[in-house]
C-alpha positions in Angstrom: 0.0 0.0 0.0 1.7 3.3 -1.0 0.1 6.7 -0.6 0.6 9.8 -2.8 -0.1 13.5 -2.6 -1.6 14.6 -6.2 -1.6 18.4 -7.1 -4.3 19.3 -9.1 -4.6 21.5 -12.1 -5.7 25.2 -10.9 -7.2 25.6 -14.5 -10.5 24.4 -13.5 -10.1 22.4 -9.7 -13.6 21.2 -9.7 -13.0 19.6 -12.8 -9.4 18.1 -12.4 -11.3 16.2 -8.9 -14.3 15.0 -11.4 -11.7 13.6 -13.6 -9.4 11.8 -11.2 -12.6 10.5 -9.4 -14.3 9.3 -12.9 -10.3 7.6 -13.7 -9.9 6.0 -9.9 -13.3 4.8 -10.0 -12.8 3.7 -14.1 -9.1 1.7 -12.9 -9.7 0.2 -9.7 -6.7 0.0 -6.9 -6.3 3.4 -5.5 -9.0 5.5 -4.0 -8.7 9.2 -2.8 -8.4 9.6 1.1 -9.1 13.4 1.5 -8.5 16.5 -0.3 -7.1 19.9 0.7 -7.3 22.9 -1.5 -5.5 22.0 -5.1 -3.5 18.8 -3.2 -5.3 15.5 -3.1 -4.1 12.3 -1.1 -4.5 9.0 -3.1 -3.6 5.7 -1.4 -2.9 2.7 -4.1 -2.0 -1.0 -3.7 0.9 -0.7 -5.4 3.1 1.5 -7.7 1.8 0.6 -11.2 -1.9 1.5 -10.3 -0.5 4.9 -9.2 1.0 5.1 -12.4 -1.4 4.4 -14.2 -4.4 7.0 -12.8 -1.9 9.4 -13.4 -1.0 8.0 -17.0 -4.7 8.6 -17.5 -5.5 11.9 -15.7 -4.9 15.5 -17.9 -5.7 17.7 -15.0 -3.0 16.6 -12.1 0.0 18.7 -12.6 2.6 16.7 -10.0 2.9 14.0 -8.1 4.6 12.7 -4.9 5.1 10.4 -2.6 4.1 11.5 0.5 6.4 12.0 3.4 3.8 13.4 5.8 2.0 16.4 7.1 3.3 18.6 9.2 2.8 21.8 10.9 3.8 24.9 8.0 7.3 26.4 10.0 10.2 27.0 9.3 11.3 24.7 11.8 9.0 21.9 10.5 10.4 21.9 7.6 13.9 21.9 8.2 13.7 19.0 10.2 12.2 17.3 7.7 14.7 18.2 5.3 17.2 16.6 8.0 15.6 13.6 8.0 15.2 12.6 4.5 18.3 14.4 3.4 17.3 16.4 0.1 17.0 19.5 -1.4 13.7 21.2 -0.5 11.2 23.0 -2.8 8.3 25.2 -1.2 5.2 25.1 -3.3 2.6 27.7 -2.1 -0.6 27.2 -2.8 -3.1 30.1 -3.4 -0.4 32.7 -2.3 -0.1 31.0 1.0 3.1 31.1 3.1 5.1 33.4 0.6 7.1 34.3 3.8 7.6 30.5 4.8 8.6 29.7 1.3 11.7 32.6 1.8 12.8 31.2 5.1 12.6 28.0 4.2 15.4 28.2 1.4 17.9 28.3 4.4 17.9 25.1 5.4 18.0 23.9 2.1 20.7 21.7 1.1 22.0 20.4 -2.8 22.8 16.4 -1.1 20.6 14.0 -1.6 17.3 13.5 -3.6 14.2 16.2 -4.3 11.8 17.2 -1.8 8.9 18.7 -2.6 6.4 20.9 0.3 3.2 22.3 -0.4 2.1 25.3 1.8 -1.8 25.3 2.5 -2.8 27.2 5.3 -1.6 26.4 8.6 -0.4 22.6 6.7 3.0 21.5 4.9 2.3 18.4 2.8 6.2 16.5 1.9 6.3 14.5 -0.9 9.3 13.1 -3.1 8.2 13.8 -6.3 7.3 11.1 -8.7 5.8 12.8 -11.5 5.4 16.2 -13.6 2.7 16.6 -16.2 4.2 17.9 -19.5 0.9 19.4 -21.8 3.8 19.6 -24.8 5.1 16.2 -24.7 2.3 14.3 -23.5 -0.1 16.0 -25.9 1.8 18.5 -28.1 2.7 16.0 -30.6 -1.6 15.5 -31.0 -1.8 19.5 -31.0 -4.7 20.4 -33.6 -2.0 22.2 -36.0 0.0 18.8 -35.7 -2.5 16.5 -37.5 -2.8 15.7 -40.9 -6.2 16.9 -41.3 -6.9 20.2 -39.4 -10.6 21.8 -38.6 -10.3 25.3 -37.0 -11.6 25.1 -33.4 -10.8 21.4 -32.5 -10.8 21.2 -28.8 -6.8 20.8 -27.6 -6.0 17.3 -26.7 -5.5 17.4 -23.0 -8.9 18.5 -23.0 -10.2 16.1 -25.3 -9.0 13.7 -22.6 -10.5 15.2 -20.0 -14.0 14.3 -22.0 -12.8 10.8 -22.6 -11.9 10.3 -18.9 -14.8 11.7 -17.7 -17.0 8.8 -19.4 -15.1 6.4 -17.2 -14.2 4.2 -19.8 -11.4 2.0 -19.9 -9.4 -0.9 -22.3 -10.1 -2.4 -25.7 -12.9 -4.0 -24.0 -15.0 -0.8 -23.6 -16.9 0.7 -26.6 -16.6 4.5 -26.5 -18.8 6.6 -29.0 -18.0 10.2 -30.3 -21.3 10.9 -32.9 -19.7 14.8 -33.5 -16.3 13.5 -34.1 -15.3 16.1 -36.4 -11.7 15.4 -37.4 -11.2 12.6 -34.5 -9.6 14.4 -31.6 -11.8 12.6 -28.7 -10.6 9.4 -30.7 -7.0 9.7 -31.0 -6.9 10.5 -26.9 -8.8 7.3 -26.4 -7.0 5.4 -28.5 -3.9 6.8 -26.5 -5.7 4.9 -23.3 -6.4 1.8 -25.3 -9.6 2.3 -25.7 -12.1 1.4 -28.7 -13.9 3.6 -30.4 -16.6 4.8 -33.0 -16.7 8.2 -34.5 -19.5 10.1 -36.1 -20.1 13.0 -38.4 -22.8 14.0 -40.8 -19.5 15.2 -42.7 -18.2 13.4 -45.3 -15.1 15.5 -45.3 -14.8 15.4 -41.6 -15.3 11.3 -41.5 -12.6 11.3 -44.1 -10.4 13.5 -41.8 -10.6 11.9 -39.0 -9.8 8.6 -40.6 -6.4 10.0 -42.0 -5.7 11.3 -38.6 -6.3 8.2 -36.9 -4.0 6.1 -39.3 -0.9 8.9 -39.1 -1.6 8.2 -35.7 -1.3 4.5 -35.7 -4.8 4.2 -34.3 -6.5 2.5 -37.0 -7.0 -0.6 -35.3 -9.1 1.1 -32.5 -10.8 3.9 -34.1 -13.7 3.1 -36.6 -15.4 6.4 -38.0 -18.7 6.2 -39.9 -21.0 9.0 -41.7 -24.2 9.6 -39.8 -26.8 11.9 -38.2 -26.2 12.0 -34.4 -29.6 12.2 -33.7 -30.5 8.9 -35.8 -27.8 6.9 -34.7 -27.3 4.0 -36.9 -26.4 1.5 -33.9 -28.3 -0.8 -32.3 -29.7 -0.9 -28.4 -27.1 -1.0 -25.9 -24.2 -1.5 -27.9 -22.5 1.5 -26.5 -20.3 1.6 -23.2 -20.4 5.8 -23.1 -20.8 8.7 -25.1 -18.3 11.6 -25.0 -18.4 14.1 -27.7 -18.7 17.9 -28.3 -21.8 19.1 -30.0 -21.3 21.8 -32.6 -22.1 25.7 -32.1 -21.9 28.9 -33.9 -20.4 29.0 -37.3 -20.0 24.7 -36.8 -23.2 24.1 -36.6 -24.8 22.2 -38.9 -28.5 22.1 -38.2 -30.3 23.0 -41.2 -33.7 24.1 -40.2 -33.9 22.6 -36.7 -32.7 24.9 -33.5 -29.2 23.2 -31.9 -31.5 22.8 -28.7 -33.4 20.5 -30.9 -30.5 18.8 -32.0 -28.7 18.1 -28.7 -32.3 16.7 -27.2 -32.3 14.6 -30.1 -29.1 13.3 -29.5 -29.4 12.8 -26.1 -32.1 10.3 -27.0 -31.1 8.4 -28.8 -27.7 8.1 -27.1 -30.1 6.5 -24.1 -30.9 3.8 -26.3 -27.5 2.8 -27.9 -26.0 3.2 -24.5 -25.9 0.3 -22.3 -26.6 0.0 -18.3 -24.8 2.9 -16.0 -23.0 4.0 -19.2 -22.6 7.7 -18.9 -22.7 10.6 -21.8 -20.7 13.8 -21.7 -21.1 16.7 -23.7 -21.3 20.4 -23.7 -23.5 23.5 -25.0 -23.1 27.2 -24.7 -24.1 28.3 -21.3 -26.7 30.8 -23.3 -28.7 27.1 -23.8 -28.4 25.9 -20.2 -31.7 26.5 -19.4 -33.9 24.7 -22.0 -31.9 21.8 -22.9 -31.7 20.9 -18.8 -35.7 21.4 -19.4 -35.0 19.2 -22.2 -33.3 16.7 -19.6 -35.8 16.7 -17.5 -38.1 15.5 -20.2 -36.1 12.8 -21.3 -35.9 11.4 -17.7 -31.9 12.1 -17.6 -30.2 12.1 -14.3 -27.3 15.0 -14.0 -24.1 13.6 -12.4 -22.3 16.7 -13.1 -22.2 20.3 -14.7 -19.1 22.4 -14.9 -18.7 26.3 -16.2 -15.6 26.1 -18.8 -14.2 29.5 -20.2 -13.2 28.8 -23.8 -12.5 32.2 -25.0 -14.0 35.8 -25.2 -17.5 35.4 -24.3 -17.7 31.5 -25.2 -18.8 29.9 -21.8 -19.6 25.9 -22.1 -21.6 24.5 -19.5 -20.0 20.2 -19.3 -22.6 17.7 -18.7 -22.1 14.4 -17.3 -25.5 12.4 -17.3 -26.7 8.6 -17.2 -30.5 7.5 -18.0 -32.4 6.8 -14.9 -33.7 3.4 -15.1 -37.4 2.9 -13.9 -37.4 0.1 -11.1 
């Protein structure tokens, strides 16, 4: 049994603990103690399910072992550096202990391995590091610009992730659908997890994009992409393990005569009936439609597991659902 101190993303918290939760839950062996502030403590059964939640995860930033948590001084903390013998780094978190974090560096010596604190509050959490999240060589070389086919607005691939992870699926034995694939970037990040999956698009140009990504990608062999309407899916009952994908807006959209309301209710639908037991479907709208697609929800008999707020630029807002059918006892 090992236990690790995980620091979260402070791009979007609330979602970086959604995410780690959806990817524990998703791997089995490690389950989250407690968290404080951006710093959560995992405990595992062993190294290589550590390794792989945080293989998985796009939101943790670092990664530690932990040492223990002790009282934030100056004191404190050069005893601790005495103990294990390494040179100390002060992490503050949300501004706190910026005078610590100075005082701190006296006790500091070059022997020995890396030791890593994190100031919250009155707290100092040691770890010994064990991992660093790298968005430009985990997911540069996936970067929209990158691909062989490129569609102006594809979502960036740690984000893409992010959707993928939050579905909780996981292996080549999970089914995971994207019916607004566009050019394939919710694919390729699965495929990166080993996971199979179908991609959609009314498109013919986008299905043909997203096929020639996959392949430069060596992803062919678990990434199918078909042309079809997303709110007719061409699948049958309960074929599907979960649904991530990333509805079209604005200048994307698609709709002919229908409102994108419409559209996304439709699509919700239908994804209840392609979708098997407990599978879950994420997706997103422009908060502008919060209202009457939730209405829209409501109707449908959809059970809301979670809703985030995502700033994507100027006055986009998103609002990120994460929703399973409610089956009737």
């Amino acid at each position: 049994m090992i236990e690790l101190a995980l620091r979260l993303s402070g791009e979007h918290v609330d979602l970086a603990i959604t995410e780690l939760l959806s990817v524990v839950n998703a791997e089995g062996g490690c389950a989250i103690k407690t968290r404080i502030d951006e710093i959560v403590l995992l405990r595992c059964d062993d190294m290589r399910s550590a390794k792989e939640v945080l293989r998985r995860c796009a939101f943790v930033k670092e990664a530690g072992l932990l040492l223990g948590i002790i009282r934030a001084s100056r004191e404190s903390i050069c005893s601790l550096q005495k103990r294990y013998r390494g040179r100390i780094e002060v992490v503050r978190i949300r501004g706190f202990g910026k005078r610590l974090g100075r005082s701190a560096g006296g006790c500091t010596r070059n022997e020995g391995g890396r030791l890593r604190v994190y100031i919250v509050g009155s707290l100092a959490i040691a770890t010994q590091p064990i991992y660093e999240r790298s968005l430009e060589r985990e997911f540069g070389p996936r970067a929209p610009h990158r691909r062989p086919v490129y569609r102006p607005g594809a979502m960036k691939p740690h984000l893409a992730r992010l959707y993928v992870n939050l579905s909780g699926v996981r292996g080549p034995a999970s089914t995971l659908l994207d019916p607004f694939c566009g050019v394939g970037g919710f694919l390729l990040e699965a495929c990166m997890l080993g996971v199979y999956s179908i991609g959609m698009d009314i498109d013919e140009k986008a299905v043909l994009g997203a096929k020639a990504n996959a392949e430069f990608f060596n992803c062919g062999w678990l990434v199918d992409v078909i042309q079809g309407d997303a709110s007719m899916l061409p699948l049958r009952s309960g074929c599907i393990d979960a649904i991530s994908t990333d509805p079209p807006y604005g200048r994307q959209a698609k709709v002919g005569a229908e409102s994108l309301v419409d559209l996304i209710s439709k699509f919700v639908a239908d994804s209840l009936r392609v979708i098997g037991k407990g599978g879950k479907v994420v997706f997103a709208i422009p908060i502008e439609l919060e209202k009457d697609v939730e209405s829209r929800l409501v109707d449908l008999g959809v059970a809301v597991l979670s809703k985030h707020l995502d700033w994507v630029h100027g006055s986009l807002v998103r609002a990120l659902y994460v929703v399973k059918r409610v089956d009737k006892a």
